[in-house]
Structures are given as C-alpha cells and as structure tokens.
N, CA, C and O atoms as a GROMACS GRO file, in nm:
protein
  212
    1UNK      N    1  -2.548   2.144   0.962
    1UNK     CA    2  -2.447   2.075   0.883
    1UNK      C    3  -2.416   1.938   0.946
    1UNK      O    4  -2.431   1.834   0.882
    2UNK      N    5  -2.375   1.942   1.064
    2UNK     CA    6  -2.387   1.799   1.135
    2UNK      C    7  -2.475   1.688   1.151
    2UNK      O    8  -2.448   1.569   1.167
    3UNK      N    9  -2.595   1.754   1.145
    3UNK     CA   10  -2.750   1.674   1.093
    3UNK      C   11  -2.760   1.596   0.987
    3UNK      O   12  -2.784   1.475   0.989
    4UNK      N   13  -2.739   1.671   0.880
    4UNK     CA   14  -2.670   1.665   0.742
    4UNK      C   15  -2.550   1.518   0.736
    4UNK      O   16  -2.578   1.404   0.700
    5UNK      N   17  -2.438   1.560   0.776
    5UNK     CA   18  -2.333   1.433   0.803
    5UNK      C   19  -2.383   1.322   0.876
    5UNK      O   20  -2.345   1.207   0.854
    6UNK      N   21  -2.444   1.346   0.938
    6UNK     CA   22  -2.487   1.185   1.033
    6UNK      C   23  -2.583   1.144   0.954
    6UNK      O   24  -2.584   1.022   0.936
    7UNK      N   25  -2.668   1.209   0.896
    7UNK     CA   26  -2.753   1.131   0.827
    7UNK      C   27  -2.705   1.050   0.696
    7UNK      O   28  -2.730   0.936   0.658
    8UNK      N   29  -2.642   1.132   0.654
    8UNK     CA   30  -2.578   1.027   0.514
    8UNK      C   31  -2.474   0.931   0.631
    8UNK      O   32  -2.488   0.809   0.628
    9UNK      N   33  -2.414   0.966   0.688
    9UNK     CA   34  -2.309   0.812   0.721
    9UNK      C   35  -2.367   0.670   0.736
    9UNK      O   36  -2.302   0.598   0.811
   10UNK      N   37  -2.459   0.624   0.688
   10UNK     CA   38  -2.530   0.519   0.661
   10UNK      C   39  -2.523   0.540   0.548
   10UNK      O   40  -2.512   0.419   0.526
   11UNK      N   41  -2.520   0.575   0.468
   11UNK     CA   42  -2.524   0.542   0.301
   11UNK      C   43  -2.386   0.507   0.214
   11UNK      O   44  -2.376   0.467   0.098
   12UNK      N   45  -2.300   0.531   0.299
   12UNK     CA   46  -2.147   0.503   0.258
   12UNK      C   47  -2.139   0.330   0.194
   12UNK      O   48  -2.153   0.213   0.232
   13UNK      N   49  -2.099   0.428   0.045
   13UNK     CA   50  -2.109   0.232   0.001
   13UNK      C   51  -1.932   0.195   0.043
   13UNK      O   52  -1.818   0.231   0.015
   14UNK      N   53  -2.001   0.104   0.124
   14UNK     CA   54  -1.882  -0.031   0.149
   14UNK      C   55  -1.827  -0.056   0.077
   14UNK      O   56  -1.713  -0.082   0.117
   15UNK      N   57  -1.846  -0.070  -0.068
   15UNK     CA   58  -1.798  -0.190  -0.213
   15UNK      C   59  -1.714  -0.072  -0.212
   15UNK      O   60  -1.604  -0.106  -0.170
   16UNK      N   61  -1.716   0.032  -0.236
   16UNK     CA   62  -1.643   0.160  -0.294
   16UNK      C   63  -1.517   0.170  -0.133
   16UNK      O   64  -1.415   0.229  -0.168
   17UNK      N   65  -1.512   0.140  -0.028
   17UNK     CA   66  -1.405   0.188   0.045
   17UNK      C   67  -1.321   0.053   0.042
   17UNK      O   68  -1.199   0.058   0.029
   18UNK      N   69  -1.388  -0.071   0.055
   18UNK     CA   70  -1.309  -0.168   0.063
   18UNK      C   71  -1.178  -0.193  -0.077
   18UNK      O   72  -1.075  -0.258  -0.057
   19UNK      N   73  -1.197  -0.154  -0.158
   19UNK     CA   74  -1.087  -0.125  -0.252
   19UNK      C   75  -0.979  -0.050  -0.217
   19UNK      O   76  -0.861  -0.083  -0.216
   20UNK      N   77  -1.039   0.074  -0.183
   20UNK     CA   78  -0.893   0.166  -0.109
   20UNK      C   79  -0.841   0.118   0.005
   20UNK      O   80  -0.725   0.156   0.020
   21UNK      N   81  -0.882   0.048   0.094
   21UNK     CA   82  -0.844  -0.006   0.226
   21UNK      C   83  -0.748  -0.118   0.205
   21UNK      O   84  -0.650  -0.143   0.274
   22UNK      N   85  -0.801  -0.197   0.073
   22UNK     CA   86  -0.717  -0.322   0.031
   22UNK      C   87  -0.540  -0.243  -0.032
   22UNK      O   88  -0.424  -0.266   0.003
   23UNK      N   89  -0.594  -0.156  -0.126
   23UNK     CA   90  -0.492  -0.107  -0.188
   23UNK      C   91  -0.393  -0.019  -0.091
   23UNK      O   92  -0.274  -0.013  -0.120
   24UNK      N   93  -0.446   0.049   0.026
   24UNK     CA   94  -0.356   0.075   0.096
   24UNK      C   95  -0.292   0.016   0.226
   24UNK      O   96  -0.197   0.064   0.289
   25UNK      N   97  -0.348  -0.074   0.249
   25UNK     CA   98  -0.273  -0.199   0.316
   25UNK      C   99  -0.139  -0.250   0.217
   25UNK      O  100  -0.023  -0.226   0.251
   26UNK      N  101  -0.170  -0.312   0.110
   26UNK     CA  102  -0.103  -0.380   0.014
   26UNK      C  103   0.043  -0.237   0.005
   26UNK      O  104   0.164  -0.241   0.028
   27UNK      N  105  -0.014  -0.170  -0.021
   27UNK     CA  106   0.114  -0.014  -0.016
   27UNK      C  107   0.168  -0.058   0.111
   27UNK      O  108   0.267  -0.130   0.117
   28UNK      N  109   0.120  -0.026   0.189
   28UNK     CA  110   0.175   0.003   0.373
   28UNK      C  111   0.276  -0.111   0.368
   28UNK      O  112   0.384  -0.083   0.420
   29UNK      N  113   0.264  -0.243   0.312
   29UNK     CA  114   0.306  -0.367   0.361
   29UNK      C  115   0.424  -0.387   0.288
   29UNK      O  116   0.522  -0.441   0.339
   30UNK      N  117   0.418  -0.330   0.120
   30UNK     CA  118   0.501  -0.360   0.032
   30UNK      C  119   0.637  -0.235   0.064
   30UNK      O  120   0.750  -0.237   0.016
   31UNK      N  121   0.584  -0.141   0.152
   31UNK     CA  122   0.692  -0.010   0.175
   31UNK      C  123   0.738  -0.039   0.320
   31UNK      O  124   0.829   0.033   0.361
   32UNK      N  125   0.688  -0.133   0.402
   32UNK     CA  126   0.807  -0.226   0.536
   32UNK      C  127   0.832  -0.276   0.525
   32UNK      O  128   0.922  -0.305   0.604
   33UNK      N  129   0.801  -0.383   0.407
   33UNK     CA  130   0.892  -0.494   0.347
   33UNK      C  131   1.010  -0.400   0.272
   33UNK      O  132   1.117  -0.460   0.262
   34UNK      N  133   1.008  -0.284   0.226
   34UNK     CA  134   1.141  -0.257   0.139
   34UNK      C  135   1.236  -0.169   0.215
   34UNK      O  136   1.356  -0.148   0.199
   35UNK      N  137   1.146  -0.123   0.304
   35UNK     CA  138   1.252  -0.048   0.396
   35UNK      C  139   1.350  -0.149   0.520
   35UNK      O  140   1.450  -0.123   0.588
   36UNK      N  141   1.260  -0.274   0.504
   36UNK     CA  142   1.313  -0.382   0.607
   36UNK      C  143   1.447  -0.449   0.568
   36UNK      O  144   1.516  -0.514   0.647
   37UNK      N  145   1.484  -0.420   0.402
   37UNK     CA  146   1.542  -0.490   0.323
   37UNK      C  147   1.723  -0.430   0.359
   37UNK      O  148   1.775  -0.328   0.402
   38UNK      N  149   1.756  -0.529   0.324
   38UNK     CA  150   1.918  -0.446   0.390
   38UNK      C  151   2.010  -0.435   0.252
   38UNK      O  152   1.986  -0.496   0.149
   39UNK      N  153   2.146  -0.324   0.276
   39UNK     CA  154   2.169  -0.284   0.158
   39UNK      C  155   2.202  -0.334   0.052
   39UNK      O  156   2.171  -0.321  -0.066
   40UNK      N  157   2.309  -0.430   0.144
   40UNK     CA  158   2.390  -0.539   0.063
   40UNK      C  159   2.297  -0.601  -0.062
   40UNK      O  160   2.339  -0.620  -0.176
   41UNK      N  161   2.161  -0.628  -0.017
   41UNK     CA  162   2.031  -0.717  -0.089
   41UNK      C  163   1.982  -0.612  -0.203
   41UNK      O  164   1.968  -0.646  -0.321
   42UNK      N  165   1.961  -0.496  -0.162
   42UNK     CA  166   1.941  -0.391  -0.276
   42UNK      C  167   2.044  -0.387  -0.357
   42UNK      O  168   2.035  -0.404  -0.479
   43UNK      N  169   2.137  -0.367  -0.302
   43UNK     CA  170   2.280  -0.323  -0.448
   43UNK      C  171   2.314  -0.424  -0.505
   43UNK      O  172   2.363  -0.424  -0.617
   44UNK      N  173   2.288  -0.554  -0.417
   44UNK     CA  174   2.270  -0.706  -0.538
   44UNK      C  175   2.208  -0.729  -0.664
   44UNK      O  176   2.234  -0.770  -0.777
   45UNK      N  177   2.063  -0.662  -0.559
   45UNK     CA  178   1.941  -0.749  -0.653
   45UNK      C  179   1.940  -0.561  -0.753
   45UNK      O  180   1.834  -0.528  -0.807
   46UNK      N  181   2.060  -0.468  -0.761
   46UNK     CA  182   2.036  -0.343  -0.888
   46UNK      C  183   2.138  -0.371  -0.947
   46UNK      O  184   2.144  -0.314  -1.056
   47UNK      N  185   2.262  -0.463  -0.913
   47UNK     CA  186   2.355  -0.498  -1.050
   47UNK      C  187   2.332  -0.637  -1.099
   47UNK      O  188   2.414  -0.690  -1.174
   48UNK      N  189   2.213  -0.702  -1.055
   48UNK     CA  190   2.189  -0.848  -1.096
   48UNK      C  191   2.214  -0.852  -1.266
   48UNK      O  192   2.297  -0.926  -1.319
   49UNK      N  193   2.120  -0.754  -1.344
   49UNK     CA  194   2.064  -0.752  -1.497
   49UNK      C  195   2.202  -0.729  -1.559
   49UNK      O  196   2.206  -0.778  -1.672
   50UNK      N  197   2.302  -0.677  -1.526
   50UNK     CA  198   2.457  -0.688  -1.556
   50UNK      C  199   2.530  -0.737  -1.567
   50UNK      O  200   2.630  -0.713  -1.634
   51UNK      N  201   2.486  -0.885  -1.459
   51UNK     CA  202   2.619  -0.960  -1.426
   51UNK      C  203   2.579  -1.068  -1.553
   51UNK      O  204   2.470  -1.096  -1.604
   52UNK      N  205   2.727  -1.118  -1.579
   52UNK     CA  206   2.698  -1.233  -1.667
   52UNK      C  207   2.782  -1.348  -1.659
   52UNK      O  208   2.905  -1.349  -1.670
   53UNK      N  209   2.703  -1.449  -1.638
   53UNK     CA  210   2.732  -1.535  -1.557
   53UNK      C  211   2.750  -1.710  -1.658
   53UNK      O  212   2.779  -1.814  -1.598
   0.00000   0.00000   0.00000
C-alpha cells in the first residue's frame, strides 16, 4: 500500500490544490481580520442600515 502512495505522489495535479490553498488562506485571513475587529465597530457597522441620517 505504501508503494502504491509514493508512487502516485508525483502525479498530484498542482492546478487542482492551488485553488484550495488560495481559498483557504483567503478564509484564514478574512476570520483574523473579524475576530481582530472590536465590538463597538461590529454593533456600529449592524445598526448602520437603520440609522437615518
């Protein structure tokens, strides 16, 4: 079975992982940017569409 696995790990198409790698960077980055965010800025920017100004 291990024979088996090493031999295909050269055939791994690249084009096919570099998408998920992009897309989960872009996740990772966009979920420490929102957890970085402080409250005051959240409960602003969730009664913004309300206020009328």
């Amino acid at each position: 079975m291990y024979k088996y696995i090493l031999e295909t790990a050269g055939q791994i198409d690249w084009m096919a992982i570099l998408p998920l790698l992009i897309f989960f960077s872009f996740f990772m980055i966009t979920l420490i940017i929102t957890m970085k965010k402080k409250k005051s800025f959240i409960d602003k920017m969730k009664h913004l569409p309300f206020e009328t100004d």
